[in-house]
C-alpha positions in Angstrom: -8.6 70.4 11.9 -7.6 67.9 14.8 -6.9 68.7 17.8 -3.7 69.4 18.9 -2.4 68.2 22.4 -2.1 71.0 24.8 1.1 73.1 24.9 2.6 71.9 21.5 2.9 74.8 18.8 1.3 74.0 15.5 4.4 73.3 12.6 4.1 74.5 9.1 1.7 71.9 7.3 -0.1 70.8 10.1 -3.4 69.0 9.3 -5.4 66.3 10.1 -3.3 62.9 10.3 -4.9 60.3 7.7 -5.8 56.8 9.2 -2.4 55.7 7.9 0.7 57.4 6.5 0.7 57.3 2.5 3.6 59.8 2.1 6.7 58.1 -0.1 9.9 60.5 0.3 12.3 59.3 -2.5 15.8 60.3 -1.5 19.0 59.9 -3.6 22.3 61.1 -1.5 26.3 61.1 -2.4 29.1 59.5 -0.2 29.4 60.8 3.0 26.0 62.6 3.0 25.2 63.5 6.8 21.0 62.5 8.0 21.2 66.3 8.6 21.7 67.0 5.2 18.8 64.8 4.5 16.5 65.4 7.5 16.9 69.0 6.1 15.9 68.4 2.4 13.0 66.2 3.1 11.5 68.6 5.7 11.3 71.7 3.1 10.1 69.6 0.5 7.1 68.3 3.1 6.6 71.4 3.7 6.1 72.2 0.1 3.7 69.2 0.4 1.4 70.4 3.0 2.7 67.3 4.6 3.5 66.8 8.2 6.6 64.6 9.0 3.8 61.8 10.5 2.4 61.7 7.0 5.4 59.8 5.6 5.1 56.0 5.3 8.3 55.3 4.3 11.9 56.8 2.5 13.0 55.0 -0.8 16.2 54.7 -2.2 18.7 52.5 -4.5 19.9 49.4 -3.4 23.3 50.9 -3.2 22.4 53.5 -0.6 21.3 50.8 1.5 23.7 51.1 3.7 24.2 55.1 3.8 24.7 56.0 7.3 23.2 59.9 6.5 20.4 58.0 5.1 19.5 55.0 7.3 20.0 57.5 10.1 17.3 60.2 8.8 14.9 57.1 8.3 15.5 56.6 11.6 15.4 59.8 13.0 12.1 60.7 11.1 10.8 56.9 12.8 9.8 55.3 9.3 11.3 52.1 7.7 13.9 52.4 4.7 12.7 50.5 1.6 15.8 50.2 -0.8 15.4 48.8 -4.7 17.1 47.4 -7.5 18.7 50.1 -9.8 17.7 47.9 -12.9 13.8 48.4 -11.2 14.1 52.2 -10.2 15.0 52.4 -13.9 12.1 51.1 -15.2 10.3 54.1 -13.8 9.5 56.8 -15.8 10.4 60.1 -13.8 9.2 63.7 -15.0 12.8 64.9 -14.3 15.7 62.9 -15.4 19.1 64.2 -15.4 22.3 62.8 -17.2 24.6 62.4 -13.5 21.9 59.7 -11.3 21.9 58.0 -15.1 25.4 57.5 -15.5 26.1 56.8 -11.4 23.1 54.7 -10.4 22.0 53.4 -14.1 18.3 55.5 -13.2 17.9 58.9 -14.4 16.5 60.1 -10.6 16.9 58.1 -8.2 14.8 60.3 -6.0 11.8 60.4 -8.0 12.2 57.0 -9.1 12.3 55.6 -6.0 8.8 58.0 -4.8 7.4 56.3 -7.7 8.3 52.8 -8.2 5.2 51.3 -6.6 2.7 54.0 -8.2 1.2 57.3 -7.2 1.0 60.7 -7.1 4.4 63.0 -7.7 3.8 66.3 -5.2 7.0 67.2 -5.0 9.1 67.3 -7.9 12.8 66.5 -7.4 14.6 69.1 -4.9 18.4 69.1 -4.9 20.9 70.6 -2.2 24.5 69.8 -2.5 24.6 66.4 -1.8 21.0 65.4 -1.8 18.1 64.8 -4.0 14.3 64.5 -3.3 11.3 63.5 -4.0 7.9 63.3 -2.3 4.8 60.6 -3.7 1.4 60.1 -2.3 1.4 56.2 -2.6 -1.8 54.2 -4.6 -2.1 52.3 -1.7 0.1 50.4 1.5 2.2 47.5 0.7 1.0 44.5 2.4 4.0 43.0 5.0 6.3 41.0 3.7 6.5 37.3 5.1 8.7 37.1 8.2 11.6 34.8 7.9 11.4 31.2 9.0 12.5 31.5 13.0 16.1 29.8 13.0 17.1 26.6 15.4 17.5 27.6 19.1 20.7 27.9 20.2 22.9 27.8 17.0 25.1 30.9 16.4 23.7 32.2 13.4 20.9 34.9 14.3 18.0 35.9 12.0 20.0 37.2 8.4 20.5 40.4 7.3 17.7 41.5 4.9 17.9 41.1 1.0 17.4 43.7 -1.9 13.9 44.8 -1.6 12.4 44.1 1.6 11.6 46.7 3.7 14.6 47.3 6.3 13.1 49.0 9.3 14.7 52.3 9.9 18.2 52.9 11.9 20.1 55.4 13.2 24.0 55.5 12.7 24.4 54.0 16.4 22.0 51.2 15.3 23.0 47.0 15.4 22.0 45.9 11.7 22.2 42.7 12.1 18.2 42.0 11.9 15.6 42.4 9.8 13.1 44.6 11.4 15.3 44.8 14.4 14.5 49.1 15.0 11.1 48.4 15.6 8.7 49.8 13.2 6.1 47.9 14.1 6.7 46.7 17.4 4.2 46.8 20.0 4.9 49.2 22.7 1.8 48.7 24.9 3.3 44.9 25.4 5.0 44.6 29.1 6.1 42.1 30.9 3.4 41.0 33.2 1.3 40.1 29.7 3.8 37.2 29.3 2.4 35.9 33.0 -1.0 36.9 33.1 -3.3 34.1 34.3 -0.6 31.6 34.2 0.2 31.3 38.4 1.3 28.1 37.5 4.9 29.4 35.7 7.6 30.6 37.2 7.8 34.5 36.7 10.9 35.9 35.1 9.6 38.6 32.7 8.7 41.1 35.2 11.1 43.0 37.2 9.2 43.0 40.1 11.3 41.9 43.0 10.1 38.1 44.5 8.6 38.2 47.8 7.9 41.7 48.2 6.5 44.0 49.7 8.0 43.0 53.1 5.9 42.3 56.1 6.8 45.6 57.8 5.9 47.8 54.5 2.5 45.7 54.3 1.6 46.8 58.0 2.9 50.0 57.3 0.1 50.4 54.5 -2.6 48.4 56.4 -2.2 50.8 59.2 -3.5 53.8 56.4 -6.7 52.0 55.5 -8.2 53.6 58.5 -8.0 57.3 56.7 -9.8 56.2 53.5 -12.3 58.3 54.5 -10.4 61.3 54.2 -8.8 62.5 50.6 -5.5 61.5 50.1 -2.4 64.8 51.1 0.4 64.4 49.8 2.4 67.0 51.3 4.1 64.4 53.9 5.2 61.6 51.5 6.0 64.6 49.0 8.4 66.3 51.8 9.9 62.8 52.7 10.8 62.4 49.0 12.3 65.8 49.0 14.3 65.1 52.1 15.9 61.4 50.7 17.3 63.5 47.6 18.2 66.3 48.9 16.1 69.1 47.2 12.6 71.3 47.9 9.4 69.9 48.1 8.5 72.0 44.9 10.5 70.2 42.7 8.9 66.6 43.7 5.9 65.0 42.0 4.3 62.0 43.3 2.8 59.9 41.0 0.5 57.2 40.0 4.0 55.0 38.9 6.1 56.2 36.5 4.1 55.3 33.5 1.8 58.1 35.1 4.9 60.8 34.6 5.3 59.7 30.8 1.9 60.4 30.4 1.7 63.5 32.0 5.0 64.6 30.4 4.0 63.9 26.7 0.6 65.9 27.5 2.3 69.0 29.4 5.3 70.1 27.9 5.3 71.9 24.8 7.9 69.9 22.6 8.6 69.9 18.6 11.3 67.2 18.2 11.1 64.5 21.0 13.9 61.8 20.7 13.4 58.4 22.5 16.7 56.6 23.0 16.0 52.9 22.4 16.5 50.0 23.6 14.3 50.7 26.4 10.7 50.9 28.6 8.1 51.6 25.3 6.0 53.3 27.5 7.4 56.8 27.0 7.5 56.8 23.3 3.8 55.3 23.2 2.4 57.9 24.9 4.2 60.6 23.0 2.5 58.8 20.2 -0.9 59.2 21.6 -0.3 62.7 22.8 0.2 63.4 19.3 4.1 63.7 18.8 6.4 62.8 16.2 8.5 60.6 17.9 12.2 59.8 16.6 14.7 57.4 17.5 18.1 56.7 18.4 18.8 53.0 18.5 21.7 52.2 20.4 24.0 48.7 18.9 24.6 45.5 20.4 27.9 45.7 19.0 28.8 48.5 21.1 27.0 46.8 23.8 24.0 49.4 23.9 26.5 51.9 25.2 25.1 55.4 25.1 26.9 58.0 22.7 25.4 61.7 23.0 26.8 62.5 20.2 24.3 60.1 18.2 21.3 62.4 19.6 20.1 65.3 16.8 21.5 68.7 18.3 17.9 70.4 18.2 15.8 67.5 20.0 14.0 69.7 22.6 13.0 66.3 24.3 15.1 63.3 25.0 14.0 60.5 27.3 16.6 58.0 28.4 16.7 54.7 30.5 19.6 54.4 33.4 19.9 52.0 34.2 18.4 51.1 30.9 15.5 48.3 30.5 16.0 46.1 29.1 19.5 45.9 28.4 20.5 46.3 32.3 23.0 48.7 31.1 24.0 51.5 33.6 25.3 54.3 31.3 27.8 57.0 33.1 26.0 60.2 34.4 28.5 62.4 32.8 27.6 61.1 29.4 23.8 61.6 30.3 24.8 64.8 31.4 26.1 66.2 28.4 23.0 65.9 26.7 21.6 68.5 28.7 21.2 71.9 27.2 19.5 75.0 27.2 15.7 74.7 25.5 15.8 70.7 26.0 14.3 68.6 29.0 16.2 65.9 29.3 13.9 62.9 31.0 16.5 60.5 32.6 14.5 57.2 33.5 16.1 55.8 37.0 13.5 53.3 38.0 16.1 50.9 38.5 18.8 52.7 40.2 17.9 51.5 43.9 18.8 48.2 42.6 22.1 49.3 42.0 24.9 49.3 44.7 25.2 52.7 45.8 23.2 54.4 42.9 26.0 55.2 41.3 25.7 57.2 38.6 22.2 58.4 39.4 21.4 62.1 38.6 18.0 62.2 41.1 19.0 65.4 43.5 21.4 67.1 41.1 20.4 70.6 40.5 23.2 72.1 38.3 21.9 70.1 35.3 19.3 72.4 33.3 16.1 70.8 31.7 16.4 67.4 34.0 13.8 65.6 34.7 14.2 62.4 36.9 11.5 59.7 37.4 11.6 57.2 39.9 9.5 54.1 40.8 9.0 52.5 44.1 6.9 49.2 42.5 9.7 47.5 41.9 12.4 47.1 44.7 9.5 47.1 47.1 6.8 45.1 45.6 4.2 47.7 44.8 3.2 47.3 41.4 -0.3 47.2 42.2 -0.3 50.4 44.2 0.7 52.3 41.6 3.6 54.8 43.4 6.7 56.8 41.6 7.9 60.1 42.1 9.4 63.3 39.6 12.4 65.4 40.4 12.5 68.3 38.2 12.5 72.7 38.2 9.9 73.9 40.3 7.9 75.4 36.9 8.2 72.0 35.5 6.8 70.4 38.4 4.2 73.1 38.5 3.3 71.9 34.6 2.9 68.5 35.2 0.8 68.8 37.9 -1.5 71.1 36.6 -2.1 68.0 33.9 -2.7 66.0 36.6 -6.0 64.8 37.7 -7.0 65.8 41.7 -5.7 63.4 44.2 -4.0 61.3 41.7 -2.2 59.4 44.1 -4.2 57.2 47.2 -4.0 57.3 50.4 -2.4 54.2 51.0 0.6 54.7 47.9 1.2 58.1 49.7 2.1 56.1 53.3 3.9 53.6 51.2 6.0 56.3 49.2 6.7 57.8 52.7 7.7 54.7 54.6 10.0 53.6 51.3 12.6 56.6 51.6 12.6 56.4 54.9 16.1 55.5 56.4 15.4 52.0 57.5 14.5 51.4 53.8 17.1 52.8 52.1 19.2 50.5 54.0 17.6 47.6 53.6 17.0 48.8 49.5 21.1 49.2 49.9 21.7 45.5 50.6 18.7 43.8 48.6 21.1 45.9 45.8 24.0 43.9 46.8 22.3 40.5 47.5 20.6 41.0 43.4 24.3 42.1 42.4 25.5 38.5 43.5 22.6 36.5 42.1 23.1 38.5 38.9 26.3 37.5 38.6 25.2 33.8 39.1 23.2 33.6 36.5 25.0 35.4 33.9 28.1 32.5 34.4 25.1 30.1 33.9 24.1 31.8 30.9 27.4 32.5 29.4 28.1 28.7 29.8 25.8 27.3 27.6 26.9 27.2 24.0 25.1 29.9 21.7 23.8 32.1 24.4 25.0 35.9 25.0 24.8 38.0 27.8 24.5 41.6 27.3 27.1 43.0 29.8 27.9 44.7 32.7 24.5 43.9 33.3 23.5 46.5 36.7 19.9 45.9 36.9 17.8 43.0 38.4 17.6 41.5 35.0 19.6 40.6 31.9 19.6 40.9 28.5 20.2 37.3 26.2 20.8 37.2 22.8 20.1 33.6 20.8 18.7 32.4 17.7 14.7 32.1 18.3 14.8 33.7 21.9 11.3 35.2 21.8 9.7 32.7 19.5 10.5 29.1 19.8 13.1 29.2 22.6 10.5 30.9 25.1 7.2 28.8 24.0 9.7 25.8 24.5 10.4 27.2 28.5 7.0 27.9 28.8 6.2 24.3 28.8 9.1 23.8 31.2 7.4 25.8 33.7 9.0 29.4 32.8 8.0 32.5 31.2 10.7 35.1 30.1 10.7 38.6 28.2 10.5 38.7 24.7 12.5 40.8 23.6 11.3 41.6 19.8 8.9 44.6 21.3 11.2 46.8 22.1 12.4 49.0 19.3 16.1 47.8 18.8 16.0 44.3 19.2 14.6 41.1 17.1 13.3 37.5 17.5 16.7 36.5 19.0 16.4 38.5 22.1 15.2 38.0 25.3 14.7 39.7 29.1 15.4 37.6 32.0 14.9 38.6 35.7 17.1 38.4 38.4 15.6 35.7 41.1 17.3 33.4 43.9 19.8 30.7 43.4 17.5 27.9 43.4 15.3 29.3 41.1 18.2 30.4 38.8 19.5 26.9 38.9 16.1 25.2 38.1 16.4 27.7 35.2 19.5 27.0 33.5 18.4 23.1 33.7 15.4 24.0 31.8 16.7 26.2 29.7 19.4 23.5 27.6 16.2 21.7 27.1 14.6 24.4 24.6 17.5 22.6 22.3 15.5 21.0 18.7 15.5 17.1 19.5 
């Protein structure tokens, strides 16, 4: 048997992951079915199986359960796309259990098994009914190859890429999920691309698809670190920097972690803690689902909808997720959601990760939870790379309980964190920074607002708003295909936006930058137009 990462219980059915899922769960459901109701069905029948959830490829159903919130959401809570058929095609099927009701309703005599079956295979699981749900589970002949993307449409017309027809595969989504894109949730997204791969090598373009403030880190915080070099020869402590820390938010030193950026803490979290049902909320930073991935976890998803302007609604988050990891304010929709909402997600038996490596870049930090104690199972990260410059140092923080702290570090390698981050973490929450972090908040505030009137002004472009971080979130037809090759060769890179799990080809991440550089960009950016 594989190994298991440390700390996570073994589940019923546990084995060896195969080099790809080949699990097909047909699933037939009535009118007002809840994912619940689904989620619950599927799991016994898995378990029936011998299957673990990672073992399923994809869920199949009818054509006219397409659009089933209880079942796109328990495709998208279980992370896997939702393939959807013909009735006329599922009925072509020969099924070892067929039943007069599915028949007369859905012109197939099980949907369910049906639907497991239609491209081939292995029945395992006979249909299983509950009230309102029927499955199936099929080990599949072999992987479907991907169908052909849709022709990218003209930059800057309204219409965005169409809603998928019958038979493709739609990629799974929760109830809280935007559906206008085909493969907008992400399936197959890669979460190991960031920013600073859009720019690498290329000094010649003008950088807006990393967040990294401009002209950073100030002279003072570069002599600040210069002046450490001298103790190289000693191992880094961090007990200074990791008091200072303490002291800026308010709490003891024991529930600090210092660490090698934040993308460290994601790391260590996904290896430490001992969770069964992490939940990612998406749109946002892929790191922290990837390396729940490569720690071995299930992850599942709740994808947030541009028509409700990526607002956050807890109520969208499964009761039992023992892990939830959130971005506020959230990249890379620049959405700050409200800390009581993120608050009410906490609960006894969950840690609740609340990602606020952008909330120094907002006036005031409003609606930060960093320092709050009275919240069980919080766990704060924070990053100092990118108001101050330091990506390459490698410096971020965790505020959590004391034994969660304790866990995290003992998954830590010794002296994780240098000499010279530790001086810079110190000198960074030290009053004359905060103020001077306080009104670089207010000067990206203003230029923010600059460019989204630019933005908003030209015709077919959207804005994603209130935007609160130091970037923005567009929305137009071809953003992260044509559109961005096209500013490339003006001079400018951007984000594309179809990585993130969530968002499509139309979408793309902008940073925040001076007013001359803003204004050479909405210039250039009319010019990505088809001649």
């Amino acid at each position: 048997m594989a190994d298991r990462p440390a700390g996570r219980a073994p589940e019923p059915g546990d084995r060896a992951p195969a080099a790809r899922p080949t699990a097909v769960v047909g699933v037939g459901a009535g009118r007002g079915v809840t994912a619940d109701e689904v989620l619950g069905l599927v799991r016994e029948c898995l378990r029936d199986a011998g299957l673990a959830p990672c073992s399923v490829r994809e869920l199949a159903t009818v054509d006219a359960k397409r659009d089933e919130p209880g079942v796109v959401g328990a495709a998208a809570r279980l992370g896997v796309p939702l393939v959807t058929y013909p009735a006329h095609e599922l009925a072509r099927v020969a099924v070892p259990n067929p039943s007069g009701a599915p028949l007369a309703a859905a012109g197939t005599p099980s949907v369910a098994e049906a639907a497991a079956l239609v491209r081939g295979g292995e029945l395992l699981v006979p249909k299983r009914k509950s009230a309102r749900v029927t499955c199936a589970v099929a080990r599949a002949r072999a992987a479907p190859g991907p169908a052909p993307p849709p022709p990218p449409a003209p930059p800057f017309l309204p219409t965005l890429t169409p809603t998928p027809t019958k038979g493709t595969v739609i990629t799974a989504m929760d109830l809280s999920t935007d559906t206008t894109a085909a493969g907008a949730a992400g399936g197959d997204v890669d979460l190991r691309h960031h920013g600073d791969a859009e720019v690498r090598g290329r000094d010649d373009l003008v950088d807006l698809a990393v967040n990294v403030r401009s002209d950073t880190p100030p002279s003072w915080l570069k002599q600040h670190i210069a002046a450490s070099l001298d103790g190289l020869a000693a191992y880094p402590d961090g007990r200074a920097a990791r008091a200072a820390v303490a002291a800026r938010h308010g709490v003891e030193p024991e529930r600090v972690l210092l660490t090698a950026g934040a993308a460290e803490a994601f790391v260590l979290l996904a290896r430490a803690l001992p969770v069964r049902r992490p939940v990612v909320v998406h749109p946002q930073f892929t790191e922290p689902e990837a390396a729940l991935r490569d720690a071995g976890h299930t992850v599942e998803r709740v994808l947030l909808r541009a028509a409700d302007g990526f607002r956050l609604d807890p109520a969208a988050v499964p009761d039992d997720a023992d892990l939830v990891v959130v971005g506020n304010p959230t990249n890379p929709t620049s959405v700050l959601h409200p800390a009581a909402d993120l608050a009410r997600l906490a609960r006894p038996g969950r840690v609740l990760v609340v990602d606020e490596a952008f909330m120094d870049a907002v006036p005031g930090e409003r609606e930060a939870l960093a320092g709050r104690v009275d919240v069980p199972g919080l766990v704060v990260l924070r990053s100092l790379t990118k108001t101050w410059g330091l990506a390459g140092l490698r410096i971020g923080y965790v505020i959590a309980a004391p034994e969660t702290i304790r866990a995290l570090e003992r998954a830590q390698p010794l002296w994780p964190v240098s000499s010279p981050a530790l001086a810079a973490a110190e000198a960074c929450v030290a009053p004359r920074a905060l103020a001077e972090a306080g009104h670089v908040a207010h000067r990206v505030a203003a230029e923010r607002q600059h460019l989204v009137a630019g933005l908003r002004a030209l015709p077919g472009v959207e804005v994603v708003g209130p935007a609160e971080g130091p970037f923005v979130l567009v929305r137009l037809a071809g953003a992260a295909t044509v559109v961005r090759e096209r500013l490339r060769e003006e001079g400018f890179m951007v984000r594309r936006g179809d990585t993130f799990p969530g968002l499509g080809p139309d979408w793309m991440r902008v940073a925040v930058r001076d007013r001359p550089t803003t204004e050479a960009f909405l210039r250039a950016l009319p010019k990505t137009r088809p001649h």
